[in-house]
C-alpha positions in Angstrom: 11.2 -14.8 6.9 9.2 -13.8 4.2 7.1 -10.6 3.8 4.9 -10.3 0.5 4.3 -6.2 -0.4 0.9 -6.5 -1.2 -0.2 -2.8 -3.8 -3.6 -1.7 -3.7 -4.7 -0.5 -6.9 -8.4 -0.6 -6.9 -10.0 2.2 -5.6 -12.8 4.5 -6.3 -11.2 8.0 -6.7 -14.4 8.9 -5.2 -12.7 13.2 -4.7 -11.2 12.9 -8.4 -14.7 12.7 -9.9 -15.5 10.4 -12.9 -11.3 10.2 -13.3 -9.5 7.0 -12.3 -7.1 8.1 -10.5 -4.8 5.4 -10.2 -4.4 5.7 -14.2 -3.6 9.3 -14.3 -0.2 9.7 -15.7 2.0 11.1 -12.9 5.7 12.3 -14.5 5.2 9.6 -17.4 3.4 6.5 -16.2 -0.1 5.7 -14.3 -0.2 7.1 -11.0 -0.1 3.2 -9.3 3.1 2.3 -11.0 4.8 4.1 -9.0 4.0 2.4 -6.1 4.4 -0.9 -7.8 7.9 -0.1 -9.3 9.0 0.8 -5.9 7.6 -2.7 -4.3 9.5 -4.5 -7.0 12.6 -2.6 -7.2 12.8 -2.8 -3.1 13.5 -6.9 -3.9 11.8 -7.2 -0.4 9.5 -9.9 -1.4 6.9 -11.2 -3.7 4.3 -8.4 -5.6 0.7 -8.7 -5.3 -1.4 -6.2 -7.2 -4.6 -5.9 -6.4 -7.0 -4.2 -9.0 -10.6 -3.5 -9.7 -11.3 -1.7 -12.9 -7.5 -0.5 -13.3 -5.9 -2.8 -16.0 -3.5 -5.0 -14.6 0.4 -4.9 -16.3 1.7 -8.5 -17.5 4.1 -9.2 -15.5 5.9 -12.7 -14.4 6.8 -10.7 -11.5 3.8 -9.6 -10.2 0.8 -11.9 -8.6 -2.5 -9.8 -9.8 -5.3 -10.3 -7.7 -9.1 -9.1 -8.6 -10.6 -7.3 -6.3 -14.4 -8.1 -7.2 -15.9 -5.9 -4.5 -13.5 -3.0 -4.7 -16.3 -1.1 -5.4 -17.5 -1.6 -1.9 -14.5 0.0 -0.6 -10.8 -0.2 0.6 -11.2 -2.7 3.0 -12.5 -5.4 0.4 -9.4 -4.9 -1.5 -7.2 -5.6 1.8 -9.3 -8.8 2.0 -9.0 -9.8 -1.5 -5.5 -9.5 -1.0 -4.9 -11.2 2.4 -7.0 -14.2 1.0 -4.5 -14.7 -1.5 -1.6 -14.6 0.8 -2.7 -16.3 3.4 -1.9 -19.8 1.2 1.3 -19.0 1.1 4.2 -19.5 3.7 4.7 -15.4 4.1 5.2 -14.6 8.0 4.0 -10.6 7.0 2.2 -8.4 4.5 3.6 -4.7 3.9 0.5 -3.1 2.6 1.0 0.1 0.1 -1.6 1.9 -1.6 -1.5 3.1 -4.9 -1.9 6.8 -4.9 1.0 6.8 -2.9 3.7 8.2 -5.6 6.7 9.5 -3.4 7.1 5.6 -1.6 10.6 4.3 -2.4 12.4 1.5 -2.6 14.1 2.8 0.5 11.6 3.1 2.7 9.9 -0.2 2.3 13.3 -1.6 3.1 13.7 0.2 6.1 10.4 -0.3 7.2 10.9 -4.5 7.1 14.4 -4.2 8.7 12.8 -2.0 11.3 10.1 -4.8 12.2 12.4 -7.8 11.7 14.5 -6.1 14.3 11.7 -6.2 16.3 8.7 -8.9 15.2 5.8 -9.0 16.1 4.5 -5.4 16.0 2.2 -3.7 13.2 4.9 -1.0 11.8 4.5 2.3 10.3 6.7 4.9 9.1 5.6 8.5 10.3 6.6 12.0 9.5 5.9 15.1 12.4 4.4 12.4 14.3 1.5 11.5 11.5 1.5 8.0 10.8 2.0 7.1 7.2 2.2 4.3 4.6 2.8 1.4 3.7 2.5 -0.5 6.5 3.7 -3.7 7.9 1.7 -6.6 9.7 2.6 -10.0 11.0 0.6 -13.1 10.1 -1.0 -13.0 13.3 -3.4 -10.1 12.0 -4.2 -12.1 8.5 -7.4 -13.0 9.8 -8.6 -9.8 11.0 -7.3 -7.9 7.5 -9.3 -10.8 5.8 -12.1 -10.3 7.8 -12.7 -6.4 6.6 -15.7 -4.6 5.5 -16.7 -1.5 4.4 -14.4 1.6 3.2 -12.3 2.5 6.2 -9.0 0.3 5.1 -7.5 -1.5 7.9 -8.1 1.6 10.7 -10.5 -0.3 13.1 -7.9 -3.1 13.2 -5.3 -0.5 13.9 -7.1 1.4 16.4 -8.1 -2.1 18.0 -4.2 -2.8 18.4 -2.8 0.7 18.9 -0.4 -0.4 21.7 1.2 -2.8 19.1 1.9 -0.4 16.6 5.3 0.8 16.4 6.5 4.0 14.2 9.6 4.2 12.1 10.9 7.7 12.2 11.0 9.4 8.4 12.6 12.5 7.0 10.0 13.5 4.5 6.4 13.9 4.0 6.7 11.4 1.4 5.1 8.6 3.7 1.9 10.8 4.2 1.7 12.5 0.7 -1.0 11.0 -1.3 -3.3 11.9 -4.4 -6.4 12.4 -3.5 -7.8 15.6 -6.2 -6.5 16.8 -8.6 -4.0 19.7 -7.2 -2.4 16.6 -5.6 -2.1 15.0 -8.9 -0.7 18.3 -10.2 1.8 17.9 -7.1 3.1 14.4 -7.6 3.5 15.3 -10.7 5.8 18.4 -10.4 7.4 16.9 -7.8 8.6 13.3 -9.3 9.5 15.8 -11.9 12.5 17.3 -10.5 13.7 14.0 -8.6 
């Protein structure tokens, strides 16, 4: 089995203002290599990094995919990254977004054993009950990931297949902590600090 971590680093920072975001420096490096280290120090598959205006690293590691409508919102991004995959012979995508700093290695590994133990299900991890990121779908949702519009992510899709979602327990808030303004930035910051 075969589950490719696909990293979306192409959004709009629409509550950061004129700032990209995702190229902040958060504790020493842009805020989205965070989330991209993780994916490749997990080992849990292959890399895609989807980007819009954020420069892509050169890496033989990494599959970078262009998001040309990123502009238009999340969900083009998801698309532009499930078109890519879907060539391939992965049986899953474990979506992670970029302003996610606090996602480890650990978790994404945890959150593909939890859903190989049982397939078939869209996974999540979730602290205090809140649902969080990344999260994991079987090929059998390719075509309605591909099939996104508009700049709600992948939430109609989830909310259309609610009773197929299945939460993995976490200990931290780290699985709902994201950056979204600058205080949050500020937070990441202090916080991958002192790890």
């Amino acid at each position: 089995m075969e589950t490719v971590l696909i990293v979306l680093a192409a959004g709009l920072s629409r509550r950061m203002g004129e700032r990209d975001k995702l190229l902040e420096s958060v504790a020493g490096k842009p805020l989205y290599q965070w989330a991209l280290d993780a994916a490749l120090l997990s080992e849990a598959g292959p890399v895609y990094l989807v980007h819009g205006k954020t420069e892509p690293p050169e890496a033989s590691n990494v599959t970078n995919v262009h998001a040309q409508l990123a502009h238009l919102g999340q969900s083009h991004s998801i698309s532009a990254g499930i078109q890519k995959v879907r060539d391939t012979n992965a049986d899953a995508v474990l979506i992670m977004l970029g302003d996610m700093p606090l996602i480890t290695p650990h978790i994404i590994k945890s959150l593909i054993d939890a859903a190989r133990g049982k397939p078939g299900k869209i996974w999540r991890p979730a602290f205090d009950a809140r649902p969080g990121h990344p999260v994991y779908w079987p090929r059998a949702y390719f075509g309605a990931l591909k099939a996104l519009e508009g700049d709600s992510g992948a939430r109609d899709v989830l909310k259309a297949h609610r009773g197929e979602i299945a939460l993995l327990p976490w200990h931290d808030d780290s699985v709902v902590f994201d950056v979204d303004t600058p205080q949050a930035l500020e937070d990441a910051s202090r916080r991958l600090n002192v790890l």
